[in-house]
N, C-alpha and C positions, 0 to 999 in steps of 0.2 A: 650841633655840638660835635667836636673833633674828637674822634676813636680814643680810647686809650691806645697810646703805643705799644706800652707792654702786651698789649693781651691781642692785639694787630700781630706783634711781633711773632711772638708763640701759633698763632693760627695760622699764621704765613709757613712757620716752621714744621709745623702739623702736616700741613698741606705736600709740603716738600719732601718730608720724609715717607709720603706714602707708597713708596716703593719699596720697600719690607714686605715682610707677611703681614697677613691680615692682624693688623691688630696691635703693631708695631711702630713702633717710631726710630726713626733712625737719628742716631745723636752722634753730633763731633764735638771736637775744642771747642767751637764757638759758642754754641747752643744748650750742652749739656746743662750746666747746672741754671740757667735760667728757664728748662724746662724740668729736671729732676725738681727741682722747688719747687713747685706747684701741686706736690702730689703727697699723699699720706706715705704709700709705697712706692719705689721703682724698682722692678727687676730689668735688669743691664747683662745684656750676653757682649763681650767682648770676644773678637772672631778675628778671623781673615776676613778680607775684602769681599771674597766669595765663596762663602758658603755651603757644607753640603754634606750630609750624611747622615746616619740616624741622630745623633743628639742636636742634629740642629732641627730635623724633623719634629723630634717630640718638644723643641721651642717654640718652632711655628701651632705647635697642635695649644699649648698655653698661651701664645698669643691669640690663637681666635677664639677661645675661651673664656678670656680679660676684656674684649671687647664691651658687654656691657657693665665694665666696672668704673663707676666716675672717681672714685677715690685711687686707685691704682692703676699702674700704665706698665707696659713689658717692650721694652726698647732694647735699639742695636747699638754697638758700637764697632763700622768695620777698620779694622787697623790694617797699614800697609808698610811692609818693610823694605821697602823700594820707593826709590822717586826719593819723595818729598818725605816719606815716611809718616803719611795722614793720620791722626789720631795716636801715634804711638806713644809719645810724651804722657799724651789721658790718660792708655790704660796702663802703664806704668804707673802713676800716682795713683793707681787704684792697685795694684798690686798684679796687675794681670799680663803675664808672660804667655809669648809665643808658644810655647811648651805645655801649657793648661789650658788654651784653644778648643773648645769654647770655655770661656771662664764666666761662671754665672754671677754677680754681686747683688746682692737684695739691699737697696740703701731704702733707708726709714726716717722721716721728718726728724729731727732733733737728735737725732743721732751723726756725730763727725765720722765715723767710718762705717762705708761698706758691711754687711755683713758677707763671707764667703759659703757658695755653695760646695762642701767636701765630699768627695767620692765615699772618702772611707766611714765618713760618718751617715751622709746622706742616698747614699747607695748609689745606681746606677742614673745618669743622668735618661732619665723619661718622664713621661708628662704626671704621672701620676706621683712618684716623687719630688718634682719640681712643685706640686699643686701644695703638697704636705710640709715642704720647706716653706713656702711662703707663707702659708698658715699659721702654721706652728710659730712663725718670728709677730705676725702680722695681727692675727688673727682674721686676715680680709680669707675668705671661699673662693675659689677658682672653680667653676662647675666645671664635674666629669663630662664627658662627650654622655649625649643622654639625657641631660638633666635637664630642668627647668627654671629658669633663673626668676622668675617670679616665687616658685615655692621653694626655692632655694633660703630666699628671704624670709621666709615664715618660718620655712624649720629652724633654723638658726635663730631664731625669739623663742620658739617651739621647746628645744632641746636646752636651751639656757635657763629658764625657768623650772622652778620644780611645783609654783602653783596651778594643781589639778583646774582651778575656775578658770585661767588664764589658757592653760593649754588647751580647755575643751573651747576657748572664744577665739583661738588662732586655729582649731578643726574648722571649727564652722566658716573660717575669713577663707581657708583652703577647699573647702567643700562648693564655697562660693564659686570660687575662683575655677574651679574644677568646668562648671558651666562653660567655660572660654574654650577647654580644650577636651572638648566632645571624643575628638579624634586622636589624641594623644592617650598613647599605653601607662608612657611617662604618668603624667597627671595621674591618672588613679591610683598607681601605685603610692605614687608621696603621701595620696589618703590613707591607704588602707593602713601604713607604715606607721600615721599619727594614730593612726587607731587603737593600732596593738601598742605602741608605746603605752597609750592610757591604761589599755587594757593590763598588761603585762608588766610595766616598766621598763625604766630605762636600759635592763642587761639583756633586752629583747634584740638588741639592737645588734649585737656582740652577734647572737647565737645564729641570729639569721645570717648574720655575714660568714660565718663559719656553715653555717647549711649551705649556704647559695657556691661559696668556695670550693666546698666539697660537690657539688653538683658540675659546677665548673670541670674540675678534674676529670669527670665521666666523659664519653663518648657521646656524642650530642649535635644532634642538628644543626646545619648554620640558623636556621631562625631560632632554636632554641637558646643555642648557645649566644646568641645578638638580648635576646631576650634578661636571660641570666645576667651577663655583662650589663645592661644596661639596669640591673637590678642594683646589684652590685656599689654600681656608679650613684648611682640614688642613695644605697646605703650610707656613704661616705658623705653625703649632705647630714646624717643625721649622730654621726662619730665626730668629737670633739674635746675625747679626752686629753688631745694634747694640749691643749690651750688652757 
């Protein structure tokens, strides 16, 4: 039986563009929108050709974070304003000037334009922002550095629900699951988390992010402080009021 083309063509593409960050696809004229199709979301940084600084750092940090996400992809577009002037035509018809470098677009299936990522409304471009814009438009999760993209999935059925018999049979799917990661700090926490949710409710979730914040702010150990953070990062699997 002969390959489908299409989907030959895109793997090939795939394949090519791995020279990005981890996690990334690199997209020109030719290839953009026969791979943006394909996807529920794309987040699209449009750049220089060469890259480098903190907000392209905390792109890379959300590119290797999307990696296991099959619905959604986090790609490049490098523009050149020299030569041949690669890619500039693109990100012009997406709205993205040299001057707004890196300029982030969130495009969404059925939707004709781009969404833009705004400084002034969406704050400072880092990962943790970038994860809350995509969110927020998307509703797809981007895990914090920390987290567990298996119980990632549980909380988010977990915290959407408000039937108590449903939440205590996604503890137990989590409790299970827990078995796997013996050696993860991670893992027990996302229990103990589903726990007090039951216990306490949903404004549990608020308070302890405001305890853990405030802990934060203290003087504190690198391992505590990794520990905290990584709390933290967890919490934000289980906050979903913007959606």
């Amino acid at each position: 039986m002969m390959p489908d083309l299409r989907i030959l063509s895109l793997v090939l593409s795939l394949i090519g563009a791995a020279f990005c960050a981890k996690g990334c696809v690199e997209l020109d004229t030719y290839n953009f929108e026969k791979i943006v199709n394909k996807f529920d979301a794309v987040l699209v940084k449009f750049d220089n050709a060469y890259p480098y600084g903190p907000e392209h750092e905390a792109f890379e940090e959300v590119c290797d974070s999307s990696t296991p996400l099959e619905e959604f992809l986090v790609a490049e577009v490098q523009v050149k304003d020299y030569g041949e002037k690669e890619n500039q035509a693109l990100a012009y018809k997406y709205g993205a000037r040299k001057k707004d470098y890196p300029a982030l677009k969130l495009f969404i299936k059925g939707q004709d334009q781009p969404l833009k990522y705004d400084k002034k409304v969406n704050g400072d471009v880092n990962p943790k922002n970038i994860k809350k814009f995509i969110k927020s438009h998307t509703g797809i999760h981007v895990s914090q550095p920390g987290c567990i993209r298996a119980f990632d999935v549980i909380v988010l059925k977990f915290i959407k629900t408000k039937d108590e018999a449903e939440r205590k049979e996604l503890l137990k799917s989590a409790e299970e699951l827990l078995e796997e990661y013996k050696d993860k700090r991670a893992a027990d926490v996302y229990v103990k988390l589903m726990k007090k949710v039951i216990e306490k409710g949903d404004e549990f979730v608020k308070t302890e992010m405001a305890r853990v914040d405030n802990i934060l702010k203290e003087k504190l150990t690198k391992d505590k402080q990794a520990e905290m953070t990584e709390r933290i990062n967890i919490l934000e699997s289980f906050h979903h009021d913007e959606l």
